[in-house]
C-alpha positions as CSV (number, residue, x, y, z in Angstrom):
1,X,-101.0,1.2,-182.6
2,X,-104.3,1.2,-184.9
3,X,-102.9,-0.8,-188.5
4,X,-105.0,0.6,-191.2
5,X,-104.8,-2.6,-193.4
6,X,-101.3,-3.3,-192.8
7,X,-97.8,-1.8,-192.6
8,X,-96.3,0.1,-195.3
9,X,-93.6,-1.7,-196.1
10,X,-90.8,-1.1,-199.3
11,X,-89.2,-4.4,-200.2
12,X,-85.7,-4.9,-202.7
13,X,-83.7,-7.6,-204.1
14,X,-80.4,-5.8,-204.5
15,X,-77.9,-6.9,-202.5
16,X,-79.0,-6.4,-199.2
17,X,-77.3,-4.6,-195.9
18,X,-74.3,-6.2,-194.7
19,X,-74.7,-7.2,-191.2
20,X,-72.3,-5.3,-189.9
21,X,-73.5,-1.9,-191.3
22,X,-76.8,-2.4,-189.5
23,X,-76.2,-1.0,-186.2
24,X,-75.4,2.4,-188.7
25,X,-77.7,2.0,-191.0
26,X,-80.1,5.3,-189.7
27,X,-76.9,7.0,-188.9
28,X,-76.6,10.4,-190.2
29,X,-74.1,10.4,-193.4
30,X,-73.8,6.7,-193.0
31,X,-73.6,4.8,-196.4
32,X,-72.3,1.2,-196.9
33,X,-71.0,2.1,-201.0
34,X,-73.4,1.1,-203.4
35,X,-73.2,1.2,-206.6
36,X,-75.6,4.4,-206.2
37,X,-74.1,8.2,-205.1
38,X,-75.7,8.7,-201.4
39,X,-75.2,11.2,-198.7
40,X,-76.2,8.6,-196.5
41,X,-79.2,10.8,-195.2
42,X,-82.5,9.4,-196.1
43,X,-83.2,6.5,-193.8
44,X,-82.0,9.5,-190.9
45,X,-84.4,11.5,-192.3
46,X,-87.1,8.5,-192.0
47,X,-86.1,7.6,-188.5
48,X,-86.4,11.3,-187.7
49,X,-89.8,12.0,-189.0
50,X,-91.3,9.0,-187.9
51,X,-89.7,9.9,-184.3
52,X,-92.0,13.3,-184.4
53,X,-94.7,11.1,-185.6
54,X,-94.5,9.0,-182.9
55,X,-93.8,6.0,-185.4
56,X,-91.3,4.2,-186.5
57,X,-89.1,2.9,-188.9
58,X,-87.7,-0.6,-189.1
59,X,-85.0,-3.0,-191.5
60,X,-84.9,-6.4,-191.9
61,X,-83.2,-8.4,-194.3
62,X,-85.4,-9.9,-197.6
63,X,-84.6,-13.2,-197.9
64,X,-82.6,-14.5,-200.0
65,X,-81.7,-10.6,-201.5
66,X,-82.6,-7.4,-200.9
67,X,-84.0,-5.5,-197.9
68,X,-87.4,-4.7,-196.3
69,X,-88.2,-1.6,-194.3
70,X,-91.2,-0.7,-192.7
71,X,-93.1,2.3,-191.5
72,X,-95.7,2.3,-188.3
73,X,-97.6,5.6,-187.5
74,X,-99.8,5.4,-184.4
75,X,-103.5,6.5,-185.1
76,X,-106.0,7.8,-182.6
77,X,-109.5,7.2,-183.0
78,X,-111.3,10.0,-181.3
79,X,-114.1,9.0,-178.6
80,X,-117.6,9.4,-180.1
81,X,-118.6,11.6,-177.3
82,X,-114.9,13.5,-178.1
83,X,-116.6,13.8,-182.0
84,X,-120.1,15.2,-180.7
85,X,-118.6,17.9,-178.9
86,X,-116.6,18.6,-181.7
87,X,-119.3,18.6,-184.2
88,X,-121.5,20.5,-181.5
89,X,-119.3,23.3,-181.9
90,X,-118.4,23.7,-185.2
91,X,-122.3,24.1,-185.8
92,X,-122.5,26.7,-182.8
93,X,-119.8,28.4,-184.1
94,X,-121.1,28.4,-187.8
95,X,-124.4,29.8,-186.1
96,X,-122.4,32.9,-184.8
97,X,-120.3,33.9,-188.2
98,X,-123.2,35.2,-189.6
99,X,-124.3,37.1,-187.0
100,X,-120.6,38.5,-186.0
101,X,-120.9,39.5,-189.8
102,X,-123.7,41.5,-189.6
103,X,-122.9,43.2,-186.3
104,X,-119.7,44.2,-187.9
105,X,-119.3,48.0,-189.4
């Protein structure tokens, strides 16, 4: 994976995850009862995303409170020889609208 300065990373210092709700903790509907209202469905959702992504999503505890997850997204540079074909025809096909335009009724 290419790291474009870093990993995106969201750290707290509540409480933390009690280490025995990890293995659930990017279950669907899973919630460990905070003190905030949850349908336990956003870290799924994460997990999910960065799945179709091809990323992923991580926990780990924040020492000495709190959590820290993090978010990796793979990034392809193209070839440079992949780009000049690319560029080559966006500019032949930018040649041809004009003239598709005026052959048109």
């Amino acid at each position: 994976m290419l790291s474009l300065g870093g990993v995106p990373q969201v750290r707290d210092t509540g409480k933390g995850v009690p280490a025995a709700f990890v293995p659930e903790l990017f279950k669907q509907f899973s919630s460990f009862g905070s003190d905030v209202e949850s349908l336990g469905l956003g870290l799924f959702h994460t997990r999910q995303l960065m799945s179709l992504l091809g990323g992923t999503v991580s926990y780990a505890p924040n020492i000495p409170n709190g959590a820290v997850f993090a978010i990796e997204i793979p990034v392809s540079v193209p070839a440079q020889d992949t780009m000049e074909a690319a560029a080559a025809a966006s500019v032949a096909t930018s040649a041809e609208i004009p003239a598709a335009a005026a052959a048109a009724p």
